[in-house]
Kinemage of the C-alpha trace (Angstrom):
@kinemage 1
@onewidth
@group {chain A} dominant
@subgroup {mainchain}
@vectorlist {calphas} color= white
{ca unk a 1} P -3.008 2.962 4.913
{ca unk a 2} L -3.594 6.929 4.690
{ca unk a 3} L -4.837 6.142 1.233
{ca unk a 4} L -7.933 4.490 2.825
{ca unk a 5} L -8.416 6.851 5.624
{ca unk a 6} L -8.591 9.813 3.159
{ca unk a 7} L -10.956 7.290 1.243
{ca unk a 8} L -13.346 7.067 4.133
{ca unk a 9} L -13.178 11.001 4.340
{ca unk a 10} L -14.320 11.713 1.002
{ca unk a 11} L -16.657 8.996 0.229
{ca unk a 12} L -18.727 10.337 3.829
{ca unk a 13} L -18.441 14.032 2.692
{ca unk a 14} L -19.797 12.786 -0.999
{ca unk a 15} L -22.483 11.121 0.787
{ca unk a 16} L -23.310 14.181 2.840
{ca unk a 17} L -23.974 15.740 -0.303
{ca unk a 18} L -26.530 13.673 -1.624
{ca unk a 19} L -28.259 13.409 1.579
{ca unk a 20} L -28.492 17.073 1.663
{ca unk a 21} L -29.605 17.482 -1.806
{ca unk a 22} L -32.213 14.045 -2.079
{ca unk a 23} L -35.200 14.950 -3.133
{ca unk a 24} L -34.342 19.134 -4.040
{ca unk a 25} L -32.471 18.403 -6.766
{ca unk a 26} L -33.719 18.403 -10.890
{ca unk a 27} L -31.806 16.670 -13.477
{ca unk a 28} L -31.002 16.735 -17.239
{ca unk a 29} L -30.177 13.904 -19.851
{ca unk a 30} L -26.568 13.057 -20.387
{ca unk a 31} L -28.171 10.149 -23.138
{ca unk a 32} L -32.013 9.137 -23.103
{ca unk a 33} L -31.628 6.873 -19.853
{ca unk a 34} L -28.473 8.515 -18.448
{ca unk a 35} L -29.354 11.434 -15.763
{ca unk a 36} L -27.051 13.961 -14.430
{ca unk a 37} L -28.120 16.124 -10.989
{ca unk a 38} L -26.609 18.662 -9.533
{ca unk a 39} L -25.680 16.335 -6.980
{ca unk a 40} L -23.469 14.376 -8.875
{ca unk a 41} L -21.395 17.171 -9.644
{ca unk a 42} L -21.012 18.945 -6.175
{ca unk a 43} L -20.281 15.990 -4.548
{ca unk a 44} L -17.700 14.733 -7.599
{ca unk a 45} L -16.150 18.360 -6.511
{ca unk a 46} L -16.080 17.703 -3.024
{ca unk a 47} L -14.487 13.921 -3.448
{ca unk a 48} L -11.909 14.852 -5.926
{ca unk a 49} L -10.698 18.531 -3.802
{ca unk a 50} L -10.293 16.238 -0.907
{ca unk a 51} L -8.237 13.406 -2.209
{ca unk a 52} L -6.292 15.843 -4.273
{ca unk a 53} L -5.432 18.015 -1.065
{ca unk a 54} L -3.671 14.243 0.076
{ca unk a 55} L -2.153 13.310 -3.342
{ca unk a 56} L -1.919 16.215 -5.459
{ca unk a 57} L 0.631 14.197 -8.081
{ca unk a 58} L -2.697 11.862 -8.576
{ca unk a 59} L -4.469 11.225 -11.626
{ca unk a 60} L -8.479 10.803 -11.526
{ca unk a 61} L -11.047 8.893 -13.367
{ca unk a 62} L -14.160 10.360 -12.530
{ca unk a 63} L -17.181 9.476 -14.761
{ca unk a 64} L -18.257 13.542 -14.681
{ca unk a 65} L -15.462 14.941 -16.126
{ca unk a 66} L -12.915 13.774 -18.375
{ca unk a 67} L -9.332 11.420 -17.511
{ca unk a 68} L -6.738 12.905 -15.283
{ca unk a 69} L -3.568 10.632 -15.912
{ca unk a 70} L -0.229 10.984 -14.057
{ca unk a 71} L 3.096 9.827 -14.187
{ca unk a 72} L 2.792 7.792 -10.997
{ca unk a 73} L 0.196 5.766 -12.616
{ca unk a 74} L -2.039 6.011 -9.406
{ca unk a 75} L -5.486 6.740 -10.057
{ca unk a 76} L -8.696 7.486 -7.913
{ca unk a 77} L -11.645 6.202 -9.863
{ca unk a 78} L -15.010 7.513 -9.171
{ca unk a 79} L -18.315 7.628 -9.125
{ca unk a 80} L -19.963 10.910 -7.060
{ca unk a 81} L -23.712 8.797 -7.511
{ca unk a 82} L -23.937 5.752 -8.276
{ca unk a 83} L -27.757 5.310 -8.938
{ca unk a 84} L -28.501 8.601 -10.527
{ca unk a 85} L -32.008 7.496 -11.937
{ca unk a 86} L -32.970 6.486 -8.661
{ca unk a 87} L -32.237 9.369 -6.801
{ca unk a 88} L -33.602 11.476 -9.577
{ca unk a 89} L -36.472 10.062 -8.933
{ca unk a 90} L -36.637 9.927 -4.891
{ca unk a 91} L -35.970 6.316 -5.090
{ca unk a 92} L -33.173 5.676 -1.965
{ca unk a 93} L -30.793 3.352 -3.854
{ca unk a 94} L -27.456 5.286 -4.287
{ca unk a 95} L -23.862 5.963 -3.124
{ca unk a 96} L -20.793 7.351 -3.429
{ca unk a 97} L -17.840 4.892 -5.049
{ca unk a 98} L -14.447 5.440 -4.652
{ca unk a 99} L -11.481 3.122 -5.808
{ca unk a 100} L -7.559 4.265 -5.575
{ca unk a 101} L -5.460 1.704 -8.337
{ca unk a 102} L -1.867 1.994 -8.462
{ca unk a 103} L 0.302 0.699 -11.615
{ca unk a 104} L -3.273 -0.792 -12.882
{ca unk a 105} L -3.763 -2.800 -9.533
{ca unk a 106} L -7.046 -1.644 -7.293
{ca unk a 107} L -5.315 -1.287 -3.709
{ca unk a 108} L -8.632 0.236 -1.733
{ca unk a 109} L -11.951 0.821 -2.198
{ca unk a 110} L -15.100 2.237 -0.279
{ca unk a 111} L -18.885 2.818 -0.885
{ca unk a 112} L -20.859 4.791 1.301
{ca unk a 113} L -24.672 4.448 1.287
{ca unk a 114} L -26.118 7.564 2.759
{ca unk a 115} L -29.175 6.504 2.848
{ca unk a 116} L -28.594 3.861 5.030
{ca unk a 117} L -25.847 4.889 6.238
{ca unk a 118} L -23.567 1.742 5.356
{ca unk a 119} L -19.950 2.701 4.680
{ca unk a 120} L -17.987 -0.508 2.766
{ca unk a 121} L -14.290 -0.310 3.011
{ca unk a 122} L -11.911 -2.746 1.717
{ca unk a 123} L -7.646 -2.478 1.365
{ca unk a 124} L -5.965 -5.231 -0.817
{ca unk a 125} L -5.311 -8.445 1.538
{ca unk a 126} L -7.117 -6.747 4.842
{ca unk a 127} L -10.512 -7.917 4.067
{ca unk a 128} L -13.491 -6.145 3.587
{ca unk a 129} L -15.884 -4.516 6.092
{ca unk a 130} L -19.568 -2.329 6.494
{ca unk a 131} L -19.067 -0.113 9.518
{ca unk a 132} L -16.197 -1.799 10.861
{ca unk a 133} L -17.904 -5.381 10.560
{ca unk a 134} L -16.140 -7.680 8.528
{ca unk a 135} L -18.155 -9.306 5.374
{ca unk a 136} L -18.362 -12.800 4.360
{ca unk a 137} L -20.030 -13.714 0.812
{ca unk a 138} L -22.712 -16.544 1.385
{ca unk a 139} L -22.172 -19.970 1.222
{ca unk a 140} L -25.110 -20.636 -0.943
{ca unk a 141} L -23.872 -23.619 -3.317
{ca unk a 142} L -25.867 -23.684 -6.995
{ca unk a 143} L -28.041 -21.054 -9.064
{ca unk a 144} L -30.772 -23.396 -7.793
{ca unk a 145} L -30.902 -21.824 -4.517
{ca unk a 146} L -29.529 -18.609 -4.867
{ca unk a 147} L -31.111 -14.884 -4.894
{ca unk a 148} L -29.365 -12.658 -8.043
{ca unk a 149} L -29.072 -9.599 -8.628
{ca unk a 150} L -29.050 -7.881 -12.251
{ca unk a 151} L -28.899 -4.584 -14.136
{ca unk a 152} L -29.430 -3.150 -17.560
{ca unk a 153} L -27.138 -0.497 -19.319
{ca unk a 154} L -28.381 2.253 -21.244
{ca unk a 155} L -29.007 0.926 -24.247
{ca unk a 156} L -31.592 -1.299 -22.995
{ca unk a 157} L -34.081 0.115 -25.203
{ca unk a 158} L -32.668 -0.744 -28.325
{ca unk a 159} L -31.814 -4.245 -27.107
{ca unk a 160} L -34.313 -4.930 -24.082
{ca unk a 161} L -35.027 -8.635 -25.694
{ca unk a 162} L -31.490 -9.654 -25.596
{ca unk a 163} L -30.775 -8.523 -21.967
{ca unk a 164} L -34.362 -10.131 -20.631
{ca unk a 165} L -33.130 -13.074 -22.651
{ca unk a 166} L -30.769 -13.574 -19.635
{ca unk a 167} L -32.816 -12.042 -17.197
{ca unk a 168} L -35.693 -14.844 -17.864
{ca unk a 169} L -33.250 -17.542 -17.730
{ca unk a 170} L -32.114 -16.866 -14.482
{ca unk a 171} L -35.057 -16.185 -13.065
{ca unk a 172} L -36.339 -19.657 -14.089
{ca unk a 173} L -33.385 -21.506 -12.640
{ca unk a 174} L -33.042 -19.516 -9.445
{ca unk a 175} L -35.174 -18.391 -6.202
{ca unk a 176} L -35.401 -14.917 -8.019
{ca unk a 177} L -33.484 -12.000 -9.436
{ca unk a 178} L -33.319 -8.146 -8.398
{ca unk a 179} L -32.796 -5.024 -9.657
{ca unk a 180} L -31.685 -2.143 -7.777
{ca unk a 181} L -29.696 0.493 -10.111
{ca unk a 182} L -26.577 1.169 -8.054
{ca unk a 183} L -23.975 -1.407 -9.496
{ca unk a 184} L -22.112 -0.411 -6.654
{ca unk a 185} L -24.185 -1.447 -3.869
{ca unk a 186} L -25.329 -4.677 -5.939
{ca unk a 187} L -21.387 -5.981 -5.514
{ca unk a 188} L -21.297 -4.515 -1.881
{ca unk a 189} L -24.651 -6.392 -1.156
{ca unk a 190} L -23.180 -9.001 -2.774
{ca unk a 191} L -19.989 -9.348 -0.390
{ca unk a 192} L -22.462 -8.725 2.536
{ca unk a 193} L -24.418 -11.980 2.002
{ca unk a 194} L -27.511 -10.444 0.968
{ca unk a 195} L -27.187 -12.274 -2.482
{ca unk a 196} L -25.378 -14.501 -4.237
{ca unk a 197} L -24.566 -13.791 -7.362
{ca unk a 198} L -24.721 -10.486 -9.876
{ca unk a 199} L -24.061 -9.948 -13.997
{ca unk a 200} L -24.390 -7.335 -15.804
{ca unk a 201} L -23.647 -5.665 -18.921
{ca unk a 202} L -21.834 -2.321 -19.860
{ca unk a 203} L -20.569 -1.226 -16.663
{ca unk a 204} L -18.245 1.434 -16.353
{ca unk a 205} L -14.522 1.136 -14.032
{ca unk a 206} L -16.264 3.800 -12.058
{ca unk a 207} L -18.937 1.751 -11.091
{ca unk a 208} L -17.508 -1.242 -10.216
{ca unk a 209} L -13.473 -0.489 -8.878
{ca unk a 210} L -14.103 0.002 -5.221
{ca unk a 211} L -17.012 -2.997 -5.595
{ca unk a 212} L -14.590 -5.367 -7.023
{ca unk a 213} L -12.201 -5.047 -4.540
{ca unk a 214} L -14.841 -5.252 -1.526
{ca unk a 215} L -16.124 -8.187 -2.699
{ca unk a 216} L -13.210 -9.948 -3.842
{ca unk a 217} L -12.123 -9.234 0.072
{ca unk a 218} L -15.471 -10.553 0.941
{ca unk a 219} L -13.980 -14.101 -0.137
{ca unk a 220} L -16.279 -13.351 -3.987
{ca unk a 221} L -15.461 -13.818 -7.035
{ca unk a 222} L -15.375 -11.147 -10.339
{ca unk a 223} L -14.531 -12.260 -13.815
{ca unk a 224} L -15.698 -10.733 -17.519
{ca unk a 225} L -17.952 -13.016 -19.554
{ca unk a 226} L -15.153 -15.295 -20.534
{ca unk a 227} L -14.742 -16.142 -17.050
{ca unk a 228} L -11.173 -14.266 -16.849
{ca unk a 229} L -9.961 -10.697 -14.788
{ca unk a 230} L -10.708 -7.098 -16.906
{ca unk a 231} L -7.161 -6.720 -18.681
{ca unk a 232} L -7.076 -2.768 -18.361
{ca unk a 233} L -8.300 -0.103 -15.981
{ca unk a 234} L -10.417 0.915 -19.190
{ca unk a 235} L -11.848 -2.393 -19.810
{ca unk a 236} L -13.528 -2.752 -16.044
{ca unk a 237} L -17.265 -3.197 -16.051
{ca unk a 238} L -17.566 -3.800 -19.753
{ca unk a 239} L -18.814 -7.095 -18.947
{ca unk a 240} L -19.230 -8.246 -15.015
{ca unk a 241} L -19.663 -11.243 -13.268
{ca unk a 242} L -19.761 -11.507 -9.526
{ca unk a 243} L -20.526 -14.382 -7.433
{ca unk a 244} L -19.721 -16.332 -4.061
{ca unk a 245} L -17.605 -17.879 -6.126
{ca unk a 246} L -19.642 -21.344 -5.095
{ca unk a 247} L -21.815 -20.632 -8.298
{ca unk a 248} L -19.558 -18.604 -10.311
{ca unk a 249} L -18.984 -21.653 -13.051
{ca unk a 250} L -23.341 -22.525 -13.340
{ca unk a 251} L -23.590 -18.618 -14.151
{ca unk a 252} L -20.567 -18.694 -16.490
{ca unk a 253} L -22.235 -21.171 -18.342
{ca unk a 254} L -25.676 -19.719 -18.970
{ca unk a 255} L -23.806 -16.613 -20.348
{ca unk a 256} L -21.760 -18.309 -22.472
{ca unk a 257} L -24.679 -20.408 -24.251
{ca unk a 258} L -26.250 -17.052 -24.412
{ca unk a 259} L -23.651 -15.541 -26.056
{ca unk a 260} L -23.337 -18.383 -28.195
{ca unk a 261} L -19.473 -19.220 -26.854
């Protein structure tokens, strides 16, 4: 699939970028919790100039610049650094996420971890791997037992009771609950067996449209909060839950009583 090899390319030469750049870089306030580096942006430049070279009839969805649509209807979606607060702040939790959808339908994604060097790759219906090892979700079977992973959009100022509502919940019924700031390594964690299960609100498709894919190829599972697939390209992330797929249902519930459905 030369759509995944060219993929792999950019996602490594994005990552080469932030390595480069960690630590050296300053930032400025896109909102009052959302960063922007110059890293972002050269390696956003580097990702996009290589795919387009491949595809130049593309269209691009890039969260630092604004909607490329095509007639084709295929899109590369993407995220140059995923974890920009933490590598703003020399904190190692970030990566480059790239997704290619066709006609609304995610065909391949890939996340490349520079710092540890971990590059996720998955095609639709070839599985899903981390350097050329192939991932398996766990087989952990109830909330009870599991380790879960969480994040909190930027708004979580203005509404940091409601999302530790949820956040004390789980922690109460499970063995515990992390937060690392890269949605994109939390769903490629996810599909590695490191954890178990992951929700979290307003999510962007750029942070979640190779990280779907990868764990869905993982044998996980992804739904919104009403336990049913994102409609739209547009409407990815808005509201994301990931599991094994073992305790998919126990989380769905907790939401929903949350949420009062």
């Amino acid at each position: 699939m030369k759509e995944l090899l060219i993929l792999k390319k950019a996602a490594l030469a994005g990552g080469r970028i932030l390595a480069a750049k960690f630590g050296k870089v300053s930032y400025r306030l896109k909102g009052r919790a959302n960063l922007l580096t110059e890293a972002d942006l050269a390696a956003q430049k580097t990702v996009i100039a290589l795919i387009r070279k491949a595809f130049p009839a593309d269209g691009f969805m890039a969260e630092e610049s604004p909607v490329e649509a095509t007639p084709n209807k295929r899109f590369w979606i993407i995220d140059p650094l995923d974890g920009t607060t933490n590598y703003a702040h020399g904190f190692p939790a970030a990566a480059v996420s790239i997704g290619f959808a066709d006609n609304g339908v995610i065909k391949a994604g890939g996340v490349y971890d520079p710092f540890r060097k971990e590059l996720f790759l998955a095609a639709r219906g070839r599985g899903a791997f981390v350097n050329g090892r192939r991932l398996a979700v766990t087989r952990t079977p109830s909330v009870s037992k599991a380790l879960l992973v969480t994040g909190f959009p930027y708004d979580r100022a203005e509404k940091a009771d409601f999302y530790c509502g949820f956040f004390s919940e789980f922690m109460q019924l499970s063995h515990d609950v992390r937060r690392m700031g890269s949605a994109s390594l939390d769903l490629c964690w996810l599909a590695a067996g490191r954890t178990d299960g992951y929700w979290e609100f307003g999510l962007k498709p750029w942070d979640v449209a190779a990280g779907k894919l990868i764990l869905e190829e993982a044998g996980g599972k992804v739904t919104d909060f009403a336990g049913g697939p994102w409609q739209e390209l547009a409407a990815m992330g808005s509201q994301t839950l990931a599991s094994n797929g073992r305790i998919h249902a126990a989380m769905l519930r907790v939401i929903k009583r949350r949420l009062g459905r």
